[in-house]
KEGUKE-945213 format. One line per field, with one value per residue (C-alpha): x, y, z; residue in one letter; residue number from 0. Coordinates in steps of 0.2 Angstrom, whole numbers. Each point is the difference from the previous one (the first is absolute). Layout:
% residues N
east: (X_...) $
north: (Y_...) $
up: (Z_...) $
residu: (a_...) $
num: (NUM_...) $
***
This chain:
% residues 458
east: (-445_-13_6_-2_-17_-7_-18_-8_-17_-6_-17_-3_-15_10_15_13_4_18_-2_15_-6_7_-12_6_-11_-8_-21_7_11_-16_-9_14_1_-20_0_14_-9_-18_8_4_-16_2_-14_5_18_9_11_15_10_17_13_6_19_13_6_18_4_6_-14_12_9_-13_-6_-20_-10_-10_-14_-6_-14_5_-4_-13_-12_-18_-4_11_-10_-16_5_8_-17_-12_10_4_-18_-5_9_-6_-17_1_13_-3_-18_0_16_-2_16_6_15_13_6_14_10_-16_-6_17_-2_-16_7_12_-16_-11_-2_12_-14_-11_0_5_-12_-5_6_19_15_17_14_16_7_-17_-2_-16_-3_-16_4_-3_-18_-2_15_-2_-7_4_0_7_14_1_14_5_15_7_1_17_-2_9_-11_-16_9_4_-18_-7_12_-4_-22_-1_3_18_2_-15_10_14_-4_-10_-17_-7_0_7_-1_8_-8_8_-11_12_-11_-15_12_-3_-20_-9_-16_-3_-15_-8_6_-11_13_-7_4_-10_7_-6_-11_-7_-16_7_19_14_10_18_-1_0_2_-13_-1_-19_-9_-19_-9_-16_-8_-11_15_-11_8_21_2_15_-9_-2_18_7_-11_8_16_-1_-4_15_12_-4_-3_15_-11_-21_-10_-17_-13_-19_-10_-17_-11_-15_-13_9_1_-19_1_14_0_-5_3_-5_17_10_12_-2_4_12_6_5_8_11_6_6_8_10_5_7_11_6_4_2_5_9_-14_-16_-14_-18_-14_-18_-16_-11_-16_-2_10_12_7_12_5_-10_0_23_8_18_-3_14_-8_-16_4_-17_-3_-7_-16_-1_11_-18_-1_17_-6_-15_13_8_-13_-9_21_-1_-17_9_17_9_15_-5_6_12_-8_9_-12_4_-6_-13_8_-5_-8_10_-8_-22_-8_-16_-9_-7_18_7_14_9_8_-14_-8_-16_6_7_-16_-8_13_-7_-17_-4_13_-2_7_-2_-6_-19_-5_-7_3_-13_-14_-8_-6_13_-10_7_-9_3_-6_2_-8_-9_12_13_4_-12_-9_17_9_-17_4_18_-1_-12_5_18_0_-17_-5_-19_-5_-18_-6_-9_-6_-9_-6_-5_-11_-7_-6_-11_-9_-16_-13_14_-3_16_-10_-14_11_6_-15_-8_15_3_-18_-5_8_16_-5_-1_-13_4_1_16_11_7_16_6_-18_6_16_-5_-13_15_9_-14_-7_16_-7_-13_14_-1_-17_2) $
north: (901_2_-12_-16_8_1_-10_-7_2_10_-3_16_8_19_1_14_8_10_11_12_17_2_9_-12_-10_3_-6_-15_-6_1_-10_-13_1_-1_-14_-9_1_-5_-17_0_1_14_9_16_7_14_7_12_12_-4_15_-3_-7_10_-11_8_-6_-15_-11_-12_12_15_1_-2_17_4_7_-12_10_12_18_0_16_2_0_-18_-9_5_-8_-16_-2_2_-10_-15_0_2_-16_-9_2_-7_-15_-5_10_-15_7_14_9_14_10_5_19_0_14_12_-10_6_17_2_-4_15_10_-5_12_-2_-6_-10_-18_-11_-14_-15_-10_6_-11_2_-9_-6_15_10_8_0_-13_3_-18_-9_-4_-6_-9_-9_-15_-1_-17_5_9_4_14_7_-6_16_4_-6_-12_8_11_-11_-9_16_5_-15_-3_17_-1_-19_-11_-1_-19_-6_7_-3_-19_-2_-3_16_-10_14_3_9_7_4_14_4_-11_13_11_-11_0_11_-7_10_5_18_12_11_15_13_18_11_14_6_18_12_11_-8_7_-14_-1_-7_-4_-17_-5_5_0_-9_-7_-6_-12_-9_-12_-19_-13_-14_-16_11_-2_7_16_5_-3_12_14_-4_-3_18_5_-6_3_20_-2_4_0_-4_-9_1_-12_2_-17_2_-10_-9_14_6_-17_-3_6_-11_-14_-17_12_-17_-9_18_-5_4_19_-5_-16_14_13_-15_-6_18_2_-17_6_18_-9_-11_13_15_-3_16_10_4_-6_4_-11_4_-2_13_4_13_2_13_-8_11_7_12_-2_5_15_-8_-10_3_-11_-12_-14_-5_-10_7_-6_8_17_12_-6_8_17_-1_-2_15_10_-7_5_18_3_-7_11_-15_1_-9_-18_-5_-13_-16_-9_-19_-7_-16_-16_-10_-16_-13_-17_3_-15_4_16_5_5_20_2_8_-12_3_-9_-2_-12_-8_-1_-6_-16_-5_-5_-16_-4_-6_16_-7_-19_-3_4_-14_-20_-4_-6_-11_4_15_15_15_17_9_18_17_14_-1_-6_-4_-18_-10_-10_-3_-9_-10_-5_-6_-10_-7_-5_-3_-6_-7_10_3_17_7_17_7_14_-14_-5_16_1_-17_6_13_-7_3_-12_0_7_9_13_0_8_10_8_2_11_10_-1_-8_13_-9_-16_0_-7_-18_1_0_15_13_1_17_6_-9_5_20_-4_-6_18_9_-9_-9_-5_-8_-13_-8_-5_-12) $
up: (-457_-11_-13_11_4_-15_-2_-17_9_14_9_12_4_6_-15_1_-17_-4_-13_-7_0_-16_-14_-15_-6_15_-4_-11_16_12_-13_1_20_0_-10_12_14_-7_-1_18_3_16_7_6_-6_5_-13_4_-12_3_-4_-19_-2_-8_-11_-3_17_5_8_9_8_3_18_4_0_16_-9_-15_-6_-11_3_-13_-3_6_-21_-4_15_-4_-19_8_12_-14_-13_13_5_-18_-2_14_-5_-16_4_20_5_12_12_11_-5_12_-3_15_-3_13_-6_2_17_7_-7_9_18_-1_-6_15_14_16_10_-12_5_-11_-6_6_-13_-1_6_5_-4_10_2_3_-17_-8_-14_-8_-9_15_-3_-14_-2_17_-9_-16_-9_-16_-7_-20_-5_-20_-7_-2_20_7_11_15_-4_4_14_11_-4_4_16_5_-2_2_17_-3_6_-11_-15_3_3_-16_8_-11_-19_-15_-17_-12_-16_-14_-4_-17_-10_0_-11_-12_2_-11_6_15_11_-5_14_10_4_11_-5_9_10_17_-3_9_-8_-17_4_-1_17_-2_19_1_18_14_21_-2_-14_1_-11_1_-7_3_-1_-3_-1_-3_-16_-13_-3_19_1_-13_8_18_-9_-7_17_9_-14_2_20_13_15_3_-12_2_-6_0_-5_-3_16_-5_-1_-15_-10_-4_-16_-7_-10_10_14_14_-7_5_14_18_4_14_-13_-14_13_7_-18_-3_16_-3_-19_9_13_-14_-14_14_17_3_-4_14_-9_7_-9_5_-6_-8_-1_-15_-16_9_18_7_-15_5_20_-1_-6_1_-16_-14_-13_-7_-13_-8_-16_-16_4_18_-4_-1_17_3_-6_13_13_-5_1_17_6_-6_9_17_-6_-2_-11_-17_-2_-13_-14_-7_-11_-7_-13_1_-3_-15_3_-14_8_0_3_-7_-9_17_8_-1_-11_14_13_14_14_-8_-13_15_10_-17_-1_16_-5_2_13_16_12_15_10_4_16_5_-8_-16_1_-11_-14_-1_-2_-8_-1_-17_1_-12_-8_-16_-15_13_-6_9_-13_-8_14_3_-18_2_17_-8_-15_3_18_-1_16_6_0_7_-8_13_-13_-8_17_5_-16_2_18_-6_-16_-2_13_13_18_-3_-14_10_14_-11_-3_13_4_-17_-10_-16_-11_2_-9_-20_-13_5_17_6_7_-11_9_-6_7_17_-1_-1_16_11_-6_7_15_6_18_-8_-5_20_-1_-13) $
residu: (x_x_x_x_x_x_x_x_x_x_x_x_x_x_x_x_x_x_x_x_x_x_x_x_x_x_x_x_x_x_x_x_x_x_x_x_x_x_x_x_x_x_x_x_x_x_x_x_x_x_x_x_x_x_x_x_x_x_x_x_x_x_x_x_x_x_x_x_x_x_x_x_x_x_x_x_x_x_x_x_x_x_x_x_x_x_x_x_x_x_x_x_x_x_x_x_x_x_x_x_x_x_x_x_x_x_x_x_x_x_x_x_x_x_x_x_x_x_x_x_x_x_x_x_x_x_x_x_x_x_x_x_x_x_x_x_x_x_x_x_x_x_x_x_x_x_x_x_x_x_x_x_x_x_x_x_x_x_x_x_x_x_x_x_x_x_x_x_x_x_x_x_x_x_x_x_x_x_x_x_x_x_x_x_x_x_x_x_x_x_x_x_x_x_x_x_x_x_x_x_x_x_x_x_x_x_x_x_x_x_x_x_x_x_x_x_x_x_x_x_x_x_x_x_x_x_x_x_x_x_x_x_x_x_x_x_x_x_x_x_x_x_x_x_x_x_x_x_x_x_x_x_x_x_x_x_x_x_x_x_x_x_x_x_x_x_x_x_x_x_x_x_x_x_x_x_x_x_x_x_x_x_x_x_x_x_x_x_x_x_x_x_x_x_x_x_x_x_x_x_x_x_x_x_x_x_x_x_x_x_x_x_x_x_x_x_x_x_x_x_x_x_x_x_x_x_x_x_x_x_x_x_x_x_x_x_x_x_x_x_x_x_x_x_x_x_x_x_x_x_x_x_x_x_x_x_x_x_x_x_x_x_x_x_x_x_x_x_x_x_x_x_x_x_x_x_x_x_x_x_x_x_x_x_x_x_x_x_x_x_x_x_x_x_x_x_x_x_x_x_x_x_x_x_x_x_x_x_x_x_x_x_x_x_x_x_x_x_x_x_x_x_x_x_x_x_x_x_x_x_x_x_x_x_x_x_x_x_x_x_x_x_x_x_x_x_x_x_x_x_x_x_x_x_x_x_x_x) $
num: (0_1_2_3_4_5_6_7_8_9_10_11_12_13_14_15_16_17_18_19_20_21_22_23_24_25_26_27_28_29_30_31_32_33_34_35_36_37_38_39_40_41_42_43_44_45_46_47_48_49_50_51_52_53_54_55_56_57_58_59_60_61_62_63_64_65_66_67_68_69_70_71_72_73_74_75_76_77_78_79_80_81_82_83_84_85_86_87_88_89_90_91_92_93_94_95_96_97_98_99_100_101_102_103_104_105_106_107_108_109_110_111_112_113_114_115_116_117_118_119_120_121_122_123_124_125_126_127_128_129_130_131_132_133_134_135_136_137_138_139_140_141_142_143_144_145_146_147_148_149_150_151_152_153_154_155_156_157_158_159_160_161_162_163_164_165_166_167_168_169_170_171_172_173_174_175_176_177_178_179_180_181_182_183_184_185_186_187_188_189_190_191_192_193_194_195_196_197_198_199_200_201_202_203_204_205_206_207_208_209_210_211_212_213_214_215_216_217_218_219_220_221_222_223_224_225_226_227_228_229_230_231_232_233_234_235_236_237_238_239_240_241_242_243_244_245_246_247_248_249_250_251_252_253_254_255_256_257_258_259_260_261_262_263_264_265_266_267_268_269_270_271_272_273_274_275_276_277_278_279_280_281_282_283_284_285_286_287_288_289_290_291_292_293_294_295_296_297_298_299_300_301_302_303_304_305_306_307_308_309_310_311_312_313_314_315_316_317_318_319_320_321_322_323_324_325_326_327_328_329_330_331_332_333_334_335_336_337_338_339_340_341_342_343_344_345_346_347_348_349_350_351_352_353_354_355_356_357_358_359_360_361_362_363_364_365_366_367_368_369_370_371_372_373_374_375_376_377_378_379_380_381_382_383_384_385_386_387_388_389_390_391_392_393_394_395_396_397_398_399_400_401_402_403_404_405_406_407_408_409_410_411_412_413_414_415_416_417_418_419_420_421_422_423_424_425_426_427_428_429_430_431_432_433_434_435_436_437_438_439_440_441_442_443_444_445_446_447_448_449_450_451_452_453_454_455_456_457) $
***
């Protein structure tokens, strides 16, 4: 079937990736596959670890398997996570890649209590049976698979997860990639491999499965680094994950902290990533209003994954728990992914939001209120040494743009002979003005400290 399927271009914006689960080669092959579908120019894609063949068999005459994820341990998908996001960072930032953990999403419905409901976002096939790939399959647009899966393999998979008449009639276009050829490639991307263990007071745990796991964090604008941490989260979760995001009272001290999200914005991309990534699991995302959210509030919590950067906070936790006799929660730190593309010296070096937010000056975020007048005024504003008199500089000379500094205009107001100064004055007293006349500003400027009502007269 797939043969007379087979695309040279695919145009998608939702792709579907096979991958073989196979260790071989394994970062060099999600290069290769990361590189395919960059040219197919998808927007999101939904990668799936597909169980690895055994190549002693015969692949003509072996049946299909009805679980294609392989039965890989917490430790190996915690690797493949970070190295296919490491990837996807430096090769496709642009795609919003999400990876479909079936075999542990099955996992966690036998773990679920008898009366837990299940979540919204679950569906059921023909016969009734969960099938956490419903979702995101539903409307897939593209289908790239490795070479090295059979391909009665990939079409029971995709018969089974995708609408089967839309596949079976070729309406879904397919590509295979011969991901081989990065065997070859000794130029590859550096890898971010994370190797941390989860601890307790500094003790490794070899646990690595738990009931409920919490996390927290901003989620501005979901980037690749927010994903590993709620990746680690669901690999290690087979019930609750909880997730606290910061509301707005706790984000006035970040960086360009008016181009942050919405609250509600950045709770409901989370919630979309969880259904994708882990339907199975109950997942309760909530805002939070201090650095602990109910971490602190829930003695049933097995375990808290935190980044380096936010692992003190973890420890605080702890001890707020003991005072309340709760049990101590288990630690699993990541590491802080490496940013490889900065656009300027002013970016992080980790992947962060900031450096987001940053890119997104002097875009237009959102459509005037009202139609332009004309002229078309434009109010510039800032602190002291924001930038002012520098963007002044280039509208004007590169886009030949008037500007109007009403610093200078201010000044001009209050020279010396004006009724402006004499108001003045009147108001503050002569010590304010200097030998020749005019205001000392930083005399002024110390009078408005001290008698700020005095301001409203003028």
């Amino acid at each position: 079937m797939l043969s007379r399927q087979i695309m040279s271009s695919v145009v998608g914006s939702r792709g579907l990736l096979l991958m073989s689960s196979k260790r071989t080669q394994f970062a060099a092959r999600a290069r290769q596959c990361l590189l395919s579908v960059k040219q197919e120019k998808c927007d999101t894609l939904y990668i799936y670890f597909m169980k690895e063949h055994d190549s002693s068999s015969d692949p003509i005459k072996s049946k299909p398997t009805s679980t294609y994820q392989h039965e890989m341990t917490t430790s190996v998908l915690s690797h493949y996570t970070s190295l296919v996001y490491s990837q996807a960072s430096a090769i496709c930032p642009s795609i919003d890649v999400r990876l479909l953990l079936k075999h542990r999403e099955l996992t966690s419905l036998r773990t679920l209590p008898s009366n837990a409901p299940l979540p919204s976002s679950s569906h059921s096939n023909s016969n009734g049976i969960e099938n956490p790939m419903c979702r995101p399959l539903s409307s897939i647009e593209c289908i790239l698979a490795e070479s090295c899966i059979p391909r009665q393999e990939v079409d029971h998979f995709l018969e089974t997860n995708i609408l089967r008449s839309h596949y079976q009639a070729g309406e879904i276009p397919f590509k295979v990639i011969d991901s081989e050829v990065a065997l070859a490639d000794n130029h590859d991307v550096k890898i971010h491999v994370d190797q941390t263990q989860d601890s307790i007071n500094g003790l490794e745990i070899k646990k690595d499965e738990y009931r409920v796991v919490v996390l927290g964090g901003t989620f501005d604008r979901l980037h690749n680094g927010h994903k590993v941490l709620l990746m680690e989260s669901v690999i290690r979760c087979t019930s609750e994950i909880i997730i606290g995001v910061t509301d707005d009272t706790m984000i006035q001290k970040k960086s360009l902290c008016d181009l942050i999200q919405p609250t509600a914005l950045r709770i409901a991309n989370v919630v979309d990533f969880l259904r994708d990534v882990a339907p199975s699991l109950i997942h309760r995302v909530v805002p939070i209003h201090d650095a602990f959210g109910p971490a602190i509030l829930e003695d049933n919590i097995d375990l808290i994954v935190v980044s380096e950067e936010t692992s003190q906070g973890a420890k605080r936790i702890n001890e707020i728990r003991a005072e309340k006799n709760f049990h101590p929660l288990l630690v699993h730190t990541i590491q802080l992914f490496p940013e490889v593309s900065k656009e300027s010296e002013h970016e992080e070096d980790k992947i962060s939001s900031s450096s987001k937010r940053l890119r997104l000056l002097g875009q237009r975020l959102k459509l005037a209120m009202k139609p332009p007048s004309k002229p078309y005024i434009i109010g510039l504003t800032g602190g002291i040494a924001s930038g002012k008199s520098n963007i002044c500089k280039y509208l004007e000379e590169v886009h030949e743009i008037s500007t109007i500094d009403c610093d200078k205009l201010g000044h001009e107001a209050y020279k010396p002979n004006t009724p402006c100064l004499e108001q003045i004055v009147s108001i503050f007293g002569s010590d304010i003005l200097n030998s020749d006349g005019g205001i000392e500003r930083r005399s002024l400027g110390s009078l408005f400290v001290k008698y700020e009502n005095k301001i409203f007269d003028l």
